[in-house]
C-alpha positions as CSV (number, residue, x, y, z in Angstrom):
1,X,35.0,20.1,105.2
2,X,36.1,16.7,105.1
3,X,36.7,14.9,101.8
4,X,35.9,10.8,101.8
5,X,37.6,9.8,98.8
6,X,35.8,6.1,97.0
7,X,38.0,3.8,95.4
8,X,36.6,1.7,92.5
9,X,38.4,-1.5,92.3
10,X,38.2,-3.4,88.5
11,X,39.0,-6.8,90.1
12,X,35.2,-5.9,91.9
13,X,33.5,-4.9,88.6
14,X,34.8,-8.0,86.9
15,X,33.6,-10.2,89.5
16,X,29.6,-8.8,89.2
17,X,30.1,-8.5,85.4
18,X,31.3,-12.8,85.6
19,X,28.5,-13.2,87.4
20,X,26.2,-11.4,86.1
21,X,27.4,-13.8,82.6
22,X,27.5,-17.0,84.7
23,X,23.3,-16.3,85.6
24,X,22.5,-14.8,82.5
25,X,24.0,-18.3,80.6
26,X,22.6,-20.6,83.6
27,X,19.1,-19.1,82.6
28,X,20.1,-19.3,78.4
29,X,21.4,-22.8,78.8
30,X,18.5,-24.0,81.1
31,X,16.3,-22.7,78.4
32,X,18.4,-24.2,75.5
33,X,18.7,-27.6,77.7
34,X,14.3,-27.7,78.3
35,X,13.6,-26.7,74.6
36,X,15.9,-29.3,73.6
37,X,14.4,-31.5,76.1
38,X,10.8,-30.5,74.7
39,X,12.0,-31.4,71.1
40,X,13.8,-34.5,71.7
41,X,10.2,-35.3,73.9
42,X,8.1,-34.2,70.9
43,X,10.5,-36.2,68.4
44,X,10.2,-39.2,70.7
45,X,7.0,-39.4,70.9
46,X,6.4,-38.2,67.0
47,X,8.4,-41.6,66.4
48,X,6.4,-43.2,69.1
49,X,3.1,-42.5,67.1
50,X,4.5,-43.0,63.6
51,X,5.5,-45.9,64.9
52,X,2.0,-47.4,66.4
53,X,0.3,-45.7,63.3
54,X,2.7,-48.5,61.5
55,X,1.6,-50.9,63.8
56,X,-2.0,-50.5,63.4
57,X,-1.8,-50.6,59.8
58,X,0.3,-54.1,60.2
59,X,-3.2,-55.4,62.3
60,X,-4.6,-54.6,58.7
61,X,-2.4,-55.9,56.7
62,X,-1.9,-59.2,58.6
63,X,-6.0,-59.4,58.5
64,X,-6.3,-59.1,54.9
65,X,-3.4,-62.0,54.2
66,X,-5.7,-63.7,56.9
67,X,-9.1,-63.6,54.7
68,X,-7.2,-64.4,51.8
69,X,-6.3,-68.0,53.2
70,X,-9.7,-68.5,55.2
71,X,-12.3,-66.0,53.9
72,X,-15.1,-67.4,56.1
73,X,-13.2,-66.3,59.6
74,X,-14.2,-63.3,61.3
75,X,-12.7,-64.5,64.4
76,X,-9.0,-64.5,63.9
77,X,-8.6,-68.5,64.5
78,X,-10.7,-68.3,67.8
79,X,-14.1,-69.2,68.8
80,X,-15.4,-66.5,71.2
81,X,-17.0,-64.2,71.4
82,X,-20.4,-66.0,70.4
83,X,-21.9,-63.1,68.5
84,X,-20.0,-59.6,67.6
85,X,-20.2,-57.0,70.3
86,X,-20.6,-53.1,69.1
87,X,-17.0,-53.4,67.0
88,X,-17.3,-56.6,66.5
89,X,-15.7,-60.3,67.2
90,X,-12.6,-59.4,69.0
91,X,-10.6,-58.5,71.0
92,X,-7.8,-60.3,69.7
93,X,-4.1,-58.9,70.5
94,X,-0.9,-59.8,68.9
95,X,2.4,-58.8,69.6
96,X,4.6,-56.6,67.0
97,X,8.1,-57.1,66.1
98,X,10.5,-55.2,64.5
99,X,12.9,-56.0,62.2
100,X,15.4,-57.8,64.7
101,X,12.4,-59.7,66.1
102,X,11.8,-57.5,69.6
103,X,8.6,-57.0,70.8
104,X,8.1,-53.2,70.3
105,X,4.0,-52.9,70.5
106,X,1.0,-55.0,70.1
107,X,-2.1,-54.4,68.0
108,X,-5.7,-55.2,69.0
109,X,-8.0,-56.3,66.2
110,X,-11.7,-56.2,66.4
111,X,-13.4,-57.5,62.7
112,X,-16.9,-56.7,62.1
113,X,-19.4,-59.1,59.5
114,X,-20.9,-56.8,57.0
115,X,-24.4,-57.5,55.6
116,X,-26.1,-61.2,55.2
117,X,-23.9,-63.2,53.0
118,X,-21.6,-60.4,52.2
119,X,-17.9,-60.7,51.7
120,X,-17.4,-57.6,53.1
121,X,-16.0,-57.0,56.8
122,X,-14.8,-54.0,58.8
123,X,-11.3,-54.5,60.3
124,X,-10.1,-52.0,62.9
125,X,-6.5,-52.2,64.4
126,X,-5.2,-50.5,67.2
127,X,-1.6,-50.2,67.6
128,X,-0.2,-49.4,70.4
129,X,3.6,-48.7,71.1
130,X,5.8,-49.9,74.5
131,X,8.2,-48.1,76.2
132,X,8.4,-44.8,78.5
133,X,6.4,-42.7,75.8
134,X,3.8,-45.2,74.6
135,X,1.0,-44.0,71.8
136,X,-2.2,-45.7,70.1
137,X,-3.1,-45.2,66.6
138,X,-6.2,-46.6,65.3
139,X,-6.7,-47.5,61.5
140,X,-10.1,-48.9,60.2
141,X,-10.5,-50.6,56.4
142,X,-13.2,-52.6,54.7
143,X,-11.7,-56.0,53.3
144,X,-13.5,-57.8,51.0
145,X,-13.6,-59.7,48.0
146,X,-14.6,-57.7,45.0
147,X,-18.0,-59.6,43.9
148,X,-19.8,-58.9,40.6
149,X,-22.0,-56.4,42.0
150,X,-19.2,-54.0,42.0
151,X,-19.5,-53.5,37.9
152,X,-22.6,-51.7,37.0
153,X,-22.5,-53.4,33.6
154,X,-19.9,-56.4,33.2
155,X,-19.9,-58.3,29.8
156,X,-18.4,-61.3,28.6
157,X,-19.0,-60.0,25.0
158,X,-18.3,-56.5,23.3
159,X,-20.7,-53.8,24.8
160,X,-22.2,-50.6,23.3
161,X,-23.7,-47.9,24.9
162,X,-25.6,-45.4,22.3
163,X,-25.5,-41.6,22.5
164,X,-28.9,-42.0,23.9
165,X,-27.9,-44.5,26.8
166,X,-25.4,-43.2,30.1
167,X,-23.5,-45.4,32.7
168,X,-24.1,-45.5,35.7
169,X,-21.4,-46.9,37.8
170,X,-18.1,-49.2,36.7
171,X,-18.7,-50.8,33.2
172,X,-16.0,-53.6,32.4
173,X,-15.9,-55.9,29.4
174,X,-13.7,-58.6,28.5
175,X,-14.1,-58.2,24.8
176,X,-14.3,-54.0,24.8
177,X,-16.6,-51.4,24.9
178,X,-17.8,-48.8,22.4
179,X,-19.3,-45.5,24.7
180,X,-20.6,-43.2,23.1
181,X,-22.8,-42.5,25.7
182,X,-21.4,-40.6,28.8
183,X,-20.1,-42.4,31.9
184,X,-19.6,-41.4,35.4
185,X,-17.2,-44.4,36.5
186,X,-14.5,-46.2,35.3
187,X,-15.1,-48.3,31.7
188,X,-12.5,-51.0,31.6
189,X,-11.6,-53.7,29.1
190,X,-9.8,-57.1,28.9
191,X,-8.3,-56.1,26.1
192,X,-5.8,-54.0,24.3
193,X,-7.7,-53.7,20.5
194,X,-10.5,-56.0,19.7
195,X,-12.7,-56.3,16.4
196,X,-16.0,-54.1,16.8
197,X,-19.2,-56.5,15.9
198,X,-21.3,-55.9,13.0
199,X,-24.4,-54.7,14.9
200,X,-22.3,-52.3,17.0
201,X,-23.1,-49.6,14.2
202,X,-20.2,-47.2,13.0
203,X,-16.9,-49.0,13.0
204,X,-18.6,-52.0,12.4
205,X,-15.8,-55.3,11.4
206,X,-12.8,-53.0,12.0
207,X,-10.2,-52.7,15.1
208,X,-10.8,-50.5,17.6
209,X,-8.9,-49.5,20.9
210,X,-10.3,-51.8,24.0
211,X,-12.8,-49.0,24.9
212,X,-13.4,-46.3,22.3
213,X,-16.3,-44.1,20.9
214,X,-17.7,-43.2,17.5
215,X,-16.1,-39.8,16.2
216,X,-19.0,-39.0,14.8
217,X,-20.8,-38.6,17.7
218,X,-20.8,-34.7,19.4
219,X,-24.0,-35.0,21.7
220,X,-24.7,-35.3,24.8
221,X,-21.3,-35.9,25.0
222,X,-18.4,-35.0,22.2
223,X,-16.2,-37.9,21.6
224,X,-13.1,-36.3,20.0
225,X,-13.2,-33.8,23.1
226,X,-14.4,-35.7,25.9
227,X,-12.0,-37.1,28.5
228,X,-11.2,-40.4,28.6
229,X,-8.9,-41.1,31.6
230,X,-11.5,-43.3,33.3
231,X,-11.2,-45.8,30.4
232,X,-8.7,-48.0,31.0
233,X,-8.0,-51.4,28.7
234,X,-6.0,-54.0,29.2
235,X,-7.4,-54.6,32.7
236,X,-8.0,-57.8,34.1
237,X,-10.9,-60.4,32.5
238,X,-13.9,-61.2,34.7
239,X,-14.3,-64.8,35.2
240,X,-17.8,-65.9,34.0
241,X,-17.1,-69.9,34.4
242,X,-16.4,-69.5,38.3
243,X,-19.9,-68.7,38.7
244,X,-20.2,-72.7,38.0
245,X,-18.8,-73.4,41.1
246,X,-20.8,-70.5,42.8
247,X,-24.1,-71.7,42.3
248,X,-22.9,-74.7,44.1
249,X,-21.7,-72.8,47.2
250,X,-24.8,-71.1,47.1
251,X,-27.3,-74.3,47.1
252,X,-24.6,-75.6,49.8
253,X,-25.6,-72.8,52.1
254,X,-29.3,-73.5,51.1
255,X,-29.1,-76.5,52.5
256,X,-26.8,-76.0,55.3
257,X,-25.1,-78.4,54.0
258,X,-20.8,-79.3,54.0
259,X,-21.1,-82.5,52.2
260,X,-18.9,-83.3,49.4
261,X,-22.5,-84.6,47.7
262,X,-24.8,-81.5,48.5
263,X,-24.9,-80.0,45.3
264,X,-26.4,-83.4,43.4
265,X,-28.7,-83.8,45.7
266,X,-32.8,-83.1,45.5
267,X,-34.0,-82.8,49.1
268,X,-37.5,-82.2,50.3
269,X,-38.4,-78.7,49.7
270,X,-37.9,-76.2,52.5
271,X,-38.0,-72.3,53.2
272,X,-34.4,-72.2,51.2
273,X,-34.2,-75.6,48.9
274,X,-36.9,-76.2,46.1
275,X,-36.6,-79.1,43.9
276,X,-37.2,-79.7,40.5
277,X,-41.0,-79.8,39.2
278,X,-39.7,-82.7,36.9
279,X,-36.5,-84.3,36.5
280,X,-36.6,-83.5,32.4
281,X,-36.2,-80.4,31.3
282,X,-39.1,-77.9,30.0
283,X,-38.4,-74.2,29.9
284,X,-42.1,-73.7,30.3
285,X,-41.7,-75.1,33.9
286,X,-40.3,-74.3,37.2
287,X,-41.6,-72.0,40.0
288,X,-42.9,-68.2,40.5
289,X,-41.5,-66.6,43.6
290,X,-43.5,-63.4,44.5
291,X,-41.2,-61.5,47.0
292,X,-43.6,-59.8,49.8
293,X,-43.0,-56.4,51.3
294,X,-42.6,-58.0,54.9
295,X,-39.3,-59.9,54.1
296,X,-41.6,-63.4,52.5
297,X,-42.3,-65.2,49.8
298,X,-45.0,-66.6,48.0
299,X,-44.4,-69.8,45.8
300,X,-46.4,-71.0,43.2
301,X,-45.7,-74.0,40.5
302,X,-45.6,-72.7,36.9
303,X,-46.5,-75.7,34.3
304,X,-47.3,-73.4,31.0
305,X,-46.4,-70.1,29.4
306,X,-48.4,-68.6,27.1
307,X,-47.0,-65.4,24.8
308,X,-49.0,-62.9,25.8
309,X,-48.3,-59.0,26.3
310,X,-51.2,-58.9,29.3
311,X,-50.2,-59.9,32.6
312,X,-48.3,-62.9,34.0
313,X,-51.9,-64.0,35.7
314,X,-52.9,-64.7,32.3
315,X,-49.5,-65.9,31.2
316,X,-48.5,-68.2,33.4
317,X,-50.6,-71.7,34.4
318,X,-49.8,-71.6,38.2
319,X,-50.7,-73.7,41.4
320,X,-49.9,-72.3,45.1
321,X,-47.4,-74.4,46.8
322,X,-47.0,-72.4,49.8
323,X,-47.4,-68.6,51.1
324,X,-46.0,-65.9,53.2
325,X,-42.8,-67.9,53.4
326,X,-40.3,-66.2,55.8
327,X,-37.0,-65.6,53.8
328,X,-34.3,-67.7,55.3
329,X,-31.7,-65.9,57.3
330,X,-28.3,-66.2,55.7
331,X,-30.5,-65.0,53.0
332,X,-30.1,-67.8,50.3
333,X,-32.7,-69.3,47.6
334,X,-31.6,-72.2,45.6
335,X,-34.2,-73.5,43.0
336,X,-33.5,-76.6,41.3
337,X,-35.3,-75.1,38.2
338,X,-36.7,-72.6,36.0
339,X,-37.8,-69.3,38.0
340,X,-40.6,-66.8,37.2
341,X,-39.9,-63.6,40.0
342,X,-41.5,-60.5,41.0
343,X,-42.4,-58.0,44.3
344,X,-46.1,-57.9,45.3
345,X,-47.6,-55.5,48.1
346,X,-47.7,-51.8,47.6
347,X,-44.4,-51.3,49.6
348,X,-42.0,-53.4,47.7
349,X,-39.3,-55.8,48.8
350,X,-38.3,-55.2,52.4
351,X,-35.0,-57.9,52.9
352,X,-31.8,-59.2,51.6
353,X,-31.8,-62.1,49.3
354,X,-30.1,-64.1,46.5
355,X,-32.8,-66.5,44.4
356,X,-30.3,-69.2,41.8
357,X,-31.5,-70.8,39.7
358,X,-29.6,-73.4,38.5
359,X,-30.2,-77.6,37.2
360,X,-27.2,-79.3,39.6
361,X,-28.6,-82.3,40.6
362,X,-30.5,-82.7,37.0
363,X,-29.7,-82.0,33.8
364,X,-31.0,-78.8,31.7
365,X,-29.7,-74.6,32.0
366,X,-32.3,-72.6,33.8
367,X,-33.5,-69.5,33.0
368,X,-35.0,-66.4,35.5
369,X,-37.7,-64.8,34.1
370,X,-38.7,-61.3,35.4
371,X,-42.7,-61.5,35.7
372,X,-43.6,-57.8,36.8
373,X,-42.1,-55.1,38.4
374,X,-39.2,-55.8,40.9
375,X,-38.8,-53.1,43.9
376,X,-37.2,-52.6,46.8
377,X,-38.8,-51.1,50.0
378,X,-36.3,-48.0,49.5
379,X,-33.3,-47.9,46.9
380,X,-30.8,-45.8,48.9
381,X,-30.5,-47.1,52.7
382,X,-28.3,-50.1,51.1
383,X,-31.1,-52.8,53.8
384,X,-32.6,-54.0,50.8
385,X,-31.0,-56.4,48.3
386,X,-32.6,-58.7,45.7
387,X,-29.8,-61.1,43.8
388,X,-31.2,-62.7,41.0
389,X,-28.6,-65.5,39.2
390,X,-29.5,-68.1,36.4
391,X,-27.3,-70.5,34.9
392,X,-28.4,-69.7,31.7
393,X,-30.7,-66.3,30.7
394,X,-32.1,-63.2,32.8
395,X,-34.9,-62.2,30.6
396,X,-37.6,-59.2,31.2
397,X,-40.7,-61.1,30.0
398,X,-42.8,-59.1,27.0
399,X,-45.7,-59.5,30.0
400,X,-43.6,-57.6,32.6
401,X,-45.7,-54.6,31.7
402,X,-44.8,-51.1,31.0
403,X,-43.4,-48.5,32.6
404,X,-41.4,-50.9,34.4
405,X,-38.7,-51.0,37.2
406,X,-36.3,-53.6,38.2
407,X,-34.2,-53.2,41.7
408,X,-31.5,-55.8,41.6
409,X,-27.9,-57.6,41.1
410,X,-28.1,-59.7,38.2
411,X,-25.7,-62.3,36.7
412,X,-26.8,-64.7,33.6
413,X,-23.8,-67.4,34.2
414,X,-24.2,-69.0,30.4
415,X,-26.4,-66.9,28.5
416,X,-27.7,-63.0,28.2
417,X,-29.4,-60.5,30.4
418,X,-32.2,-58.6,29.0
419,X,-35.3,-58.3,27.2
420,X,-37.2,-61.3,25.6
421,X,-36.9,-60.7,21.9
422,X,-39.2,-63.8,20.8
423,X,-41.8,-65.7,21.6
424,X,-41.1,-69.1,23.0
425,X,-44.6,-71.2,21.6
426,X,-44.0,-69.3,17.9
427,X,-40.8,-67.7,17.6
428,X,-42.2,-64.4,16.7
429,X,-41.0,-60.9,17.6
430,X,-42.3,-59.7,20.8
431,X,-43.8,-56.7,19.9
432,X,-41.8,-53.8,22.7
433,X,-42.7,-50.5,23.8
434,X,-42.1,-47.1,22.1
435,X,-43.4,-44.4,24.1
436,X,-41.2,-42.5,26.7
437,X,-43.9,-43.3,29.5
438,X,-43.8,-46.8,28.8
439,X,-40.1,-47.2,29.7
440,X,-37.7,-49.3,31.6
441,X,-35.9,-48.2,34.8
442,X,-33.0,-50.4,36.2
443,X,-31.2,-50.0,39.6
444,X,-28.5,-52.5,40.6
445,X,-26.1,-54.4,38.7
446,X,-25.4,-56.7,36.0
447,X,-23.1,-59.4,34.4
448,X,-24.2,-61.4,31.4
449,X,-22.3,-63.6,29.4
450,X,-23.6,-63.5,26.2
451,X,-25.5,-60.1,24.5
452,X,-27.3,-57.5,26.9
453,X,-30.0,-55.4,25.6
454,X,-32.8,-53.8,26.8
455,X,-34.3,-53.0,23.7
456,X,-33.5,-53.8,19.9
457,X,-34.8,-51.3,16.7
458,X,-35.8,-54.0,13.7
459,X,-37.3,-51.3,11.5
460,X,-36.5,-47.8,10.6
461,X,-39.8,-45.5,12.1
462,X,-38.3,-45.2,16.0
463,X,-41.4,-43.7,17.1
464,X,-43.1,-46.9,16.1
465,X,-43.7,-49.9,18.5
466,X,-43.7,-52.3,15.5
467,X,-40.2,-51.0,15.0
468,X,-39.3,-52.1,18.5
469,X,-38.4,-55.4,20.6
470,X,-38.3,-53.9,24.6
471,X,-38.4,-50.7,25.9
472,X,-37.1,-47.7,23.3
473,X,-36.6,-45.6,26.9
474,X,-34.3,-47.5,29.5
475,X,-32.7,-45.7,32.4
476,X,-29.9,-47.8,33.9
477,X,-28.5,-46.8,37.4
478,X,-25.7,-48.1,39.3
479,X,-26.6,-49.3,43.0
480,X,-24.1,-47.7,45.3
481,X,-24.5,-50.0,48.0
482,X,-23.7,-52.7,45.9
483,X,-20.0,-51.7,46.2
484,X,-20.0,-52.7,50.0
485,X,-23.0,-54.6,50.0
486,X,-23.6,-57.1,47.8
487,X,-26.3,-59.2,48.0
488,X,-26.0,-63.2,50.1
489,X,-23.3,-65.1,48.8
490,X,-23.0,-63.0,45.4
491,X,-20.3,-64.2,43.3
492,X,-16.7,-62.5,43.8
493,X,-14.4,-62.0,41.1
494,X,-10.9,-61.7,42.5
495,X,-9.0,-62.2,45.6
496,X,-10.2,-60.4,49.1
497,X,-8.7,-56.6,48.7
498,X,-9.0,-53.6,51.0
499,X,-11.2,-51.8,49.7
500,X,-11.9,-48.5,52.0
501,X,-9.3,-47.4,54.8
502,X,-9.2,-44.6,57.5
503,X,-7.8,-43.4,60.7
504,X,-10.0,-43.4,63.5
505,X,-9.0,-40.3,65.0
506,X,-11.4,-40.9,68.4
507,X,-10.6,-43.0,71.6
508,X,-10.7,-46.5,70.6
């Protein structure tokens, strides 16, 4: 038998083991080398899209110093396209720079008008990034202005809202606010402390904080345990006197008209001017606009008002000027003059418009004067807008009937907002209405210098109408739309301001 004998040699097993190491570290460092490959590709383009994310919110920013210098450009300086396409007026594209002044991305702004009249626009920015891993981030805000149609309720006097009263929507006073009523927004004052007035009930003639509630009061809500974080005081005052020069923009867009002169003019009447009935003043004259439920107007000449509590056909001594008026289409009525207003048709007011009512061109403070019910065609879809501003009072007339509702943004420039409480021919007490069923319903918005009030209590039987001037029952609530929608040229009371941002997470 023949024995073979096998010699091992280390030197051989050291080589394969080397090997072996040598592939088993090519395939571990290939693997290290791609993951960190991956992640330094992941971290570049994180960066990348941080980075146009920052460039797209720099379209915004840049836009809103842009309406803050020429709030009537939705073009970005240029003068095409003619008419906004499905984003609106753009594409414009500017170049991005960083910090040393290279050109590291661009962004692409398109700006979309918001309603008629409105100082609300859409804004969207894309950003996009250059270089060898380029991303787009798109970021879309609503800039505007805020106008006075943000604020539920804003006051140039104290305000009180009873434990039977709620509000609906912002509430802002620059004098302060007593609520002892629940609210669902922010309540705000101009003020840190201010002296509570003597018809303001409990607390009357003492100092209170800038918005505060009677102790005393546990229901519907419990003052001493209710939360009060959306009551803020000192905030900023609401200008009342730039509404002056408001009325004036809004008879210059009336008229269509630049001119330094336009607003002490008296033109021939047309679809959005009406003059004077006389160049004296009479607060028993002026004009009734009925507002038609296919976006027109009727107009009719008002020489008398008698104090009656039947129905303004009886009330009023009228003459037709005109009918079935089509409302003009950036939406603004200027009336030289006293105005008597109200919806007719069974559908109510289907439109946007702003009625002023204001003596420019002649001397005299006009009043509006709600004649009937005022409604829109439907509350919620934010389409339908009646602005009703006066340079002196907003009254509901004692002939405006009962129940009543009134759908609209309000502002009384010099005077008050709210119910007639006498009689113009003998200065008696219009007699108001006590019954739940007879009550008053507002939706919209309203500013009034002086006092607002729906209803005033002059004796001590509540279920009495004898005891009452108004409407006992009122049920104010705030107009969302309002926020984003004003109505046509409505009076703004600060600087332009975004107001609503997001990232638009589809395809731009």
């Amino acid at each position: 038998m023949i024995h073979q004998k096998i010699f091992y040699s280390a030197n051989g097993f050291s080589t394969v083991a080397i090997i072996t190491f040598m592939v088993v570290f090519a395939f571990v460092a290939t693997a290290v080398i791609q993951a960190n490959l991956m992640t330094m590709t992941t971290v570049t383009r994180s960066q990348s899209s941080e980075t146009a994310f920052n460039i797209a919110d720099g379209g915004i920013n840049y836009y809103l110093w842009h309406f803050n210098h020429n709030n009537a450009d939705l073009r970005d300086g240029k003068t095409w396209p003619a008419t906004p396409q499905l984003l609106g007026y753009g594409p414009y594209e500017h170049d991005y720079r960083n910090n040393e002044g290279k050109v590291i991305g661009t962004y692409t702004l398109w700006i979309k008008p918001g309603a008629v009249g409105s100082t609300v626009a859409t804004v969207r920015s894309i950003g996009k990034t250059n270089g060898p891993n380029p991303a787009v981030r798109t970021i879309e805000a609503k800039i505007g202005a805020p106008s006075f149609s943000t604020y539920a309720v804003a006051g140039n006097t104290a305000l009180w809202f009873g434990n039977t009263e709620s509000a609906s929507g912002p509430v802002h006073s620059n004098v302060g606010v007593k609520m002892d009523g629940p609210n669902s927004d922010m309540v705000t004052s101009a003020n840190r402390t201010y002296q509570i007035p003597g018809s303001h009930g409990w607390g009357a003639y003492s100092y209170k904080p800038g918005v505060w509630c009677d102790p005393n009061i546990v229901s519907p809500v419990n003052c001493n345990a209710r939360l009060k974080t959306s009551w803020l005081y000192p905030s900023p005052a609401v200008d009342f006197n730039k509404v002056r020069a408001d009325l004036c923009v809004i008879k210059k867009a009336a008229l269509n008209s630049t001119a330094t002169n336009a607003c002490t003019t008296r033109p021939a009447r047309s679809a959005s001017y009406v003059p004077p009935v006389y160049t004296s003043y009479d607060a028993e004259t002026g004009y009734l606009i009925s507002l038609n439920d296919d976006n027109t107007y009727n107009l009719e000449r008002v020489t008398n008002e008698r104090d009656t509590r039947a129905t303004y056909t009886t009330s009023l001594t009228r003459s037709t000027i005109a009918t079935n008026i089509p409302i003009p289409e950036n939406g603004a009525i200027f009336v030289e003059d006293n105005v008597w207003v109200r919806t007719s048709g069974p559908n109510g007011f289907n439109g946007r418009v702003t009625i002023a009512s204001a003596r420019l061109a002649v001397s005299g403070e006009t009043n509006i004067t709600i004649a009937g019910p005022i409604k829109y065609a439907d509350r919620y879809n934010g389409n339908d807008t009646i602005g009703l501003i006066a340079e002196n009072n907003v009254e509901v007339a004692p002939y405006a009937g009962k129940p009543i509702e009134i759908d609209a943004a309000i502002i009384a420039q010099s005077g008050s907002v709210g119910i007639r409480q006498r009689y113009r021919e003998n200065g008696r007490a219009a007699p108001g209405y006590a019954l739940e069923s007879q009550a008053l319903t507002f939706f919209g918005s309203l500013a009034s210098n002086q006092m607002w009030t729906w209803s005033v209590i002059t004796c001590g039987s509540e279920t009495s109408a004898a005891c009452w001037i108004g409407y006992r029952y009122t049920n104010n609530i705030y107009d969302e739309n309002l926020r984003y929608a004003p109505p046509p040229f409505f009076p703004v009371t600060s600087t332009f301001d975004i107001i609503s941002w997001r990232e638009v997470l589809t395809t731009p």
